[in-house]
C-alpha positions as CSV (number, residue, x, y, z in Angstrom):
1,X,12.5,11.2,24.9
2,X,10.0,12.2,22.0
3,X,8.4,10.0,19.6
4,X,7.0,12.2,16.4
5,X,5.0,11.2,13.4
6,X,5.6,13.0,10.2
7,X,3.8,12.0,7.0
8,X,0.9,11.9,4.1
9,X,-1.4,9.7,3.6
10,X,-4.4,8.9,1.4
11,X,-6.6,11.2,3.2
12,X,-4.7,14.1,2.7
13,X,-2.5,13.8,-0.6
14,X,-3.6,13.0,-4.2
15,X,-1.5,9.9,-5.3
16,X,0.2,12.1,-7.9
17,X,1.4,13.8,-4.8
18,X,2.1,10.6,-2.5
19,X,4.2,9.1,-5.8
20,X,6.7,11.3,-5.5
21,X,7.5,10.6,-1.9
22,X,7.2,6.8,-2.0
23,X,10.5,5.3,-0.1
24,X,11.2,2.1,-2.0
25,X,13.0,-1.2,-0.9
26,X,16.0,-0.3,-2.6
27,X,16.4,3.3,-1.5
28,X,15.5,2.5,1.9
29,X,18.7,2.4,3.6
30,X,20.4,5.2,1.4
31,X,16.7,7.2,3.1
32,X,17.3,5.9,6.8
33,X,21.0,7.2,6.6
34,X,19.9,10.5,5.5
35,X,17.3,10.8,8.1
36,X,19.9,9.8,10.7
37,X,22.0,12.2,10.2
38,X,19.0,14.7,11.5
39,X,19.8,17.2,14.6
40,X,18.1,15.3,18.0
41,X,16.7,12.4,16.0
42,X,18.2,9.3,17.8
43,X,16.6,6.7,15.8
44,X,13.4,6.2,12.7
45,X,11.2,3.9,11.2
46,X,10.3,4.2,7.4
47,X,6.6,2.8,6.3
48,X,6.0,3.8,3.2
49,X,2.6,1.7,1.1
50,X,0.5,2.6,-1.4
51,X,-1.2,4.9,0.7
52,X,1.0,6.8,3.2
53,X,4.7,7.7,3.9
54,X,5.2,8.5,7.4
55,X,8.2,8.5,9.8
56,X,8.3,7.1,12.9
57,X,11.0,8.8,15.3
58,X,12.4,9.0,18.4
59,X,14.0,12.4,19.2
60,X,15.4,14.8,22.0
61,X,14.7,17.8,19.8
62,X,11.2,17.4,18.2
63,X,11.5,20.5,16.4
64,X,14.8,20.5,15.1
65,X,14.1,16.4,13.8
66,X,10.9,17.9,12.4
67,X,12.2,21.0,10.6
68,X,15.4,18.0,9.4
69,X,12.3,15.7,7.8
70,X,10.3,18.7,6.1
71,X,14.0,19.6,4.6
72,X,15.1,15.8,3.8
73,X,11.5,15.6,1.8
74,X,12.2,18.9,-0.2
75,X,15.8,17.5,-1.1
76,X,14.3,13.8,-2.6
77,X,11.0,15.7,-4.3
78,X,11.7,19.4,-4.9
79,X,8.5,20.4,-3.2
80,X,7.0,20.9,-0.2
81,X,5.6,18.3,1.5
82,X,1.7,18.4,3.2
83,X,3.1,16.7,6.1
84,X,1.3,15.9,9.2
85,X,2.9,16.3,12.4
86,X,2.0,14.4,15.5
87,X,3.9,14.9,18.7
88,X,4.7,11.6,21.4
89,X,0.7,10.6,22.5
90,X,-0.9,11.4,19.0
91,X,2.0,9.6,17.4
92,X,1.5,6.5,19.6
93,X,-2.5,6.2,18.6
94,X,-2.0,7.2,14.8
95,X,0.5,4.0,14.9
96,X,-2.0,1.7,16.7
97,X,-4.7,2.9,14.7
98,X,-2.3,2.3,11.4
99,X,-1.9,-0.9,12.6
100,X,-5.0,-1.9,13.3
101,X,-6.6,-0.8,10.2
102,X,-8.4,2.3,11.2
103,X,-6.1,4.4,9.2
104,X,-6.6,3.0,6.0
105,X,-8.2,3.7,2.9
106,X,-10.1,0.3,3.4
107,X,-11.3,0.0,7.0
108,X,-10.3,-3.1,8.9
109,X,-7.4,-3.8,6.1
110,X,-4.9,-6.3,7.3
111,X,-2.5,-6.0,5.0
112,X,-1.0,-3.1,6.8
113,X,-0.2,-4.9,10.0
114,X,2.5,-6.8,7.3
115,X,3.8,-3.7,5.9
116,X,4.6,-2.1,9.5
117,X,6.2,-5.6,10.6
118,X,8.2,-4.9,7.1
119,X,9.1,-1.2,8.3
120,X,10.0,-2.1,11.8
121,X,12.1,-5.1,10.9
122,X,14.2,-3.8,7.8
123,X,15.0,-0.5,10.4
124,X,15.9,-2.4,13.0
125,X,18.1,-4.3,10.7
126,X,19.6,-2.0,9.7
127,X,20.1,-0.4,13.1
128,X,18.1,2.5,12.3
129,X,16.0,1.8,15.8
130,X,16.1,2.7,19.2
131,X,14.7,1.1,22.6
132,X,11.0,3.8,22.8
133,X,10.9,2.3,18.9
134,X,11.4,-1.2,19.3
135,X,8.9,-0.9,22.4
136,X,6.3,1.3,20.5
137,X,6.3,-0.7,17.7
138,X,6.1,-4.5,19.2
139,X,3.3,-3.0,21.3
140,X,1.4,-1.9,18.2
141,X,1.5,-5.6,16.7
142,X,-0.3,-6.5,20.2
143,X,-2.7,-4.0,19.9
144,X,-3.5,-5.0,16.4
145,X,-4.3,-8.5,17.2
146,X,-6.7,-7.6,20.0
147,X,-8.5,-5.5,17.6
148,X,-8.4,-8.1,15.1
149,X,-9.5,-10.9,18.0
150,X,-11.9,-9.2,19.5
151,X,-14.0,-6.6,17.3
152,X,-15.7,-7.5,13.7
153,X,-13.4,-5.0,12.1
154,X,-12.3,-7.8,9.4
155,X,-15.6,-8.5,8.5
156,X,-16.3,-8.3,4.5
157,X,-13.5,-6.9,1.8
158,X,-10.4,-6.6,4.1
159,X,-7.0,-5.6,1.3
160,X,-7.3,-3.3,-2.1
161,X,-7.1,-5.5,-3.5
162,X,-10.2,-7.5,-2.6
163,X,-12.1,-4.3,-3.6
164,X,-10.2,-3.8,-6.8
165,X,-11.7,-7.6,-7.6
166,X,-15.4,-6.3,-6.7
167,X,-15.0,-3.3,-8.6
168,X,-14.3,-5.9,-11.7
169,X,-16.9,-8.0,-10.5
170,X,-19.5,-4.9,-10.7
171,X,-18.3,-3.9,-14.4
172,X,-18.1,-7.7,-15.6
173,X,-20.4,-9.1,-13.8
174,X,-19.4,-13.0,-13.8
175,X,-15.9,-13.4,-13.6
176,X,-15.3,-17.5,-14.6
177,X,-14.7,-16.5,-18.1
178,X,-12.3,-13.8,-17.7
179,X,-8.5,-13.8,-18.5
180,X,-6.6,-11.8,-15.9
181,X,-2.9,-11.1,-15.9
182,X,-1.1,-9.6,-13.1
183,X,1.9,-7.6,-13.4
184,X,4.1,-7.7,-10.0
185,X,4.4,-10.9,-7.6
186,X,4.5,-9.3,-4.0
187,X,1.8,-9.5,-1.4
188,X,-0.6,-7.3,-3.2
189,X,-0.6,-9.3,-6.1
190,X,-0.8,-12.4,-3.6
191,X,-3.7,-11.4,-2.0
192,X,-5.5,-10.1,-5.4
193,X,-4.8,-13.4,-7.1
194,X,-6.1,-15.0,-4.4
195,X,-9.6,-12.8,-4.4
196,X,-9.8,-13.0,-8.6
197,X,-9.7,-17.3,-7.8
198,X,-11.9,-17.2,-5.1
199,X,-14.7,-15.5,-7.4
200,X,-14.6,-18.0,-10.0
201,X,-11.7,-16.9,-12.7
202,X,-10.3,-19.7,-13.8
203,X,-7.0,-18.3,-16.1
204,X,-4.6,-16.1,-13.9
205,X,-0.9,-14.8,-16.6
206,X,1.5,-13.8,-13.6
207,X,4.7,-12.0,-14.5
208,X,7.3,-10.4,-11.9
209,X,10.5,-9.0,-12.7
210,X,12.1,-12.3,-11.0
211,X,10.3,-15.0,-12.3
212,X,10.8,-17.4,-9.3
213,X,8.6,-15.3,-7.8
214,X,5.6,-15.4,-10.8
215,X,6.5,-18.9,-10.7
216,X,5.6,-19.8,-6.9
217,X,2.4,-17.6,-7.7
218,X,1.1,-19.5,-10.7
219,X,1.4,-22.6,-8.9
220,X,-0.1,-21.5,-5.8
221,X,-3.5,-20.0,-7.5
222,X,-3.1,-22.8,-10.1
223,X,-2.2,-19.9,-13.1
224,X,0.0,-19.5,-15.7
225,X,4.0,-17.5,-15.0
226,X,5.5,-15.6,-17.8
227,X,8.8,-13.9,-18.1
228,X,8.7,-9.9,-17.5
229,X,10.2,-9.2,-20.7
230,X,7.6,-11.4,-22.9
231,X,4.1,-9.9,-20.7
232,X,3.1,-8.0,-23.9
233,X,2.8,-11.3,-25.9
234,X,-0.1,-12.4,-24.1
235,X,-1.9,-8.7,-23.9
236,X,-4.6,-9.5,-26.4
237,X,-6.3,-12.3,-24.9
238,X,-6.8,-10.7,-21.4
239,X,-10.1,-9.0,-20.1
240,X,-8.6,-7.6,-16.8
241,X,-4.9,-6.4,-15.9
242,X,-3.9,-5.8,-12.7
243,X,-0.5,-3.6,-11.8
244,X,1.2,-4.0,-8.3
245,X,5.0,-3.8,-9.1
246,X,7.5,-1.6,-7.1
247,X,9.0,0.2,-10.3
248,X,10.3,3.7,-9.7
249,X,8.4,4.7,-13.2
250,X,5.4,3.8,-15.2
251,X,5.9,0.4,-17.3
252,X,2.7,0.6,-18.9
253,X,2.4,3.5,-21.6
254,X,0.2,4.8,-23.9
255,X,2.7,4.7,-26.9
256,X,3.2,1.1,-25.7
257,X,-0.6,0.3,-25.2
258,X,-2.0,1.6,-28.0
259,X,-1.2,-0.2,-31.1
260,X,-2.4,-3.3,-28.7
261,X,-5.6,-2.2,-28.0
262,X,-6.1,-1.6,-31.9
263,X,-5.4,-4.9,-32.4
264,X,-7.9,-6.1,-30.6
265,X,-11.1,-4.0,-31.6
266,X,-14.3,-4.1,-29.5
267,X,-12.6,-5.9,-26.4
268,X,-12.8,-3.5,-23.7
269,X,-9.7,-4.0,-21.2
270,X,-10.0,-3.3,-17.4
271,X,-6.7,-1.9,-15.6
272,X,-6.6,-1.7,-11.9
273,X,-3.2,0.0,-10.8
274,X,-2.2,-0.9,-7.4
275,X,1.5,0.8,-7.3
276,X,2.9,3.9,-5.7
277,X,4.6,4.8,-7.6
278,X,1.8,4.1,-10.4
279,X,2.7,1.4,-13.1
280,X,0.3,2.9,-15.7
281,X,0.4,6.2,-17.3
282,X,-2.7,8.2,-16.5
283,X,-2.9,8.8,-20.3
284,X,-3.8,5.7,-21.0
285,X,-6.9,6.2,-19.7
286,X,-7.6,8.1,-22.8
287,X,-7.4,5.1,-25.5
288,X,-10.7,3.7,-26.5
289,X,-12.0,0.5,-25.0
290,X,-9.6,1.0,-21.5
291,X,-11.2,1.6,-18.5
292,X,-8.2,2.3,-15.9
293,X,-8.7,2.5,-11.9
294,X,-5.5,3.4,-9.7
295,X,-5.5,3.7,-6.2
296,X,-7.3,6.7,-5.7
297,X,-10.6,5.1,-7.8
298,X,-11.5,2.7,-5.0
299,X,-12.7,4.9,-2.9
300,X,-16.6,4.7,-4.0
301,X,-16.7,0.8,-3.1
302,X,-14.4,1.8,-0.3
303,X,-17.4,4.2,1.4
304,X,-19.8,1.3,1.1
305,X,-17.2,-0.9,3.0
306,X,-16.9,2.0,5.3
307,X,-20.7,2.0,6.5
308,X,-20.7,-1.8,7.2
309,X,-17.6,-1.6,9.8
310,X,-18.6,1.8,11.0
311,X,-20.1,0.6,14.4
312,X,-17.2,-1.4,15.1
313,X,-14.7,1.6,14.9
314,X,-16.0,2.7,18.4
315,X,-15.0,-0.2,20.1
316,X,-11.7,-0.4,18.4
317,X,-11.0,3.4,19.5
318,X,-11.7,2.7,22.7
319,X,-9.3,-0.1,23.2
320,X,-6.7,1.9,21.4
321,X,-7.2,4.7,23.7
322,X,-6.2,1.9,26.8
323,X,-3.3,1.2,24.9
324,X,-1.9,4.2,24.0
325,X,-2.8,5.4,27.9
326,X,-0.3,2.5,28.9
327,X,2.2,3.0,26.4
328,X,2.9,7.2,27.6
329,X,2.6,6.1,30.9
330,X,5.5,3.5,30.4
């Protein structure tokens, strides 16, 4: 039995690119179906974040399942993809190093280890998994938590979104005064709210498409929920807007955005888009007075955060590579 990687990832596709090939929640089962019906491949796992879609596979026939994925891609995009292929050892580490955070575009990161959980568990659910899977993959969750337990690799901004808060931090400066609204409700946006609190801003607007879900947010970080539909009527008194929803299309446009900002003349607005697919038009950009980030912007405070884990990453690679050593052998 084989176990193959094939994906993209931040480090090798621009997020115009990555967009296109994002696997949502709601397509993810209509996606596993497809890729089951693959020549050899006896079972996948879908992760698919804000910076990489990659399947996870086990298969008798590693070249027919990988010539099947390259083809499935082309059918849902109508391009190629730049796919990287790993065969069964390679595959193993680039999982545990996923996992672990080494992978990401924010090393250390821990909100990965909760997205592959989310991969693993919705495939198994929906019986999409296989025995090497289910054995590769709850043996990645114990490598990640020895990483976690026994390196520094945490240490300083650990989630995008913590560095999308210190890249509003560098351009603000003091952030107690600011209004902040935050478009999406799902761990992202948890975990950003959480960081804009925890430096001092003191009015958080959350609105989610299921406003339970604003609602539980609000209360939590002590904010203010608003229905999806009514997020425009309290545009003009916000500094910073933050985007993490799982549209399928861009819900903040420049037609749309526009007439706002020229209602509000000599107030600068901030926009860090955290969605792949991206919630903001890259037009936008253009109006006067916005000043958006996406995803791919981080990476200069992302370098810096780089350097102060970098002697760290050795001792993570090396227990990895006793990990995956086991994990072929078994």
């Amino acid at each position: 039995m084989n176990i193959l990687c094939a994906g993209l990832n931040h480090q090798n596709t621009p997020i115009e690119v990555r967009e296109k090939f994002a696997v949502g929640q709601h397509e993810l089962a209509e996606t596993l179906d497809a890729v089951r019906t693959i020549d050899g491949l006896s079972g996948a796992v879908i992760l698919s974040t804000c910076n990489r879609v990659e399947f996870y596979a086990s298969s008798i026939c590693p070249v027919r399942t990988i010539d099947g994925l390259r083809d499935l891609m082309r059918e849902r995009t109508g391009i190629d993809a730049p796919l990287y292929i790993h065969d069964t050892t390679r595959s193993v580490q680039h999982l545990f190093r996923v996992a672990s955070g080494l992978d990401s575009m924010v090393i250390g990161e821990t909100e990965i280890l909760g997205q592959v959980k989310k991969a693993y568990s919705s495939a198994a659910e929906l019986g999409a998994t296989t025995r090497h899977l289910n054995k590769l993959f709850q043996h990645a969750f114990r490598v990640a938590k020895h990483v976690r337990t026994e390196t520094q690799i945490t240490r300083g901004s650990t989630s995008v979104g913590s560095v999308a808060v210190d890249l509003a931090g560098k351009i603000f400066g003091d952030l107690s005064g600011k209004r902040v609204m935050i478009l999406g409700a799902g761990e992202t946006s948890e975990r950003t709210a959480r960081s804009l609190v925890s430096r001092g801003v003191k009015t958080v607007i959350v609105s989610n498409r299921t406003f339970d879900r604003a609602a539980k947010l609000a209360e939590e970080i002590g904010g203010l929920a608003i229905h999806f539909d009514h997020w425009q009527n309290a545009f003009s008194d916000i500094d910073i807007l933050i985007c993490s929803t799982a549209a399928p299309h861009a819900i903040v446009r420049h037609d749309q955005l526009a007439p706002m900002m020229k209602a509000r003349p000599g107030r600068p607005l901030f926009i860090i888009d955290l969605a792949v697919p991206r919630d903001v038009e890259a037009a936008v950009n253009k109006l006067d007075g916005v000043f958006l980030y996406d995803i791919d912007s981080l990476e200069g405070i992302v370098r810096q955060s780089i350097e102060t884990r970098r002697s760290e990453v050795i001792r993570c690679e090396q227990m990895i590579g006793h990990h995956v050593r086991s994990f072929v052998n078994w």
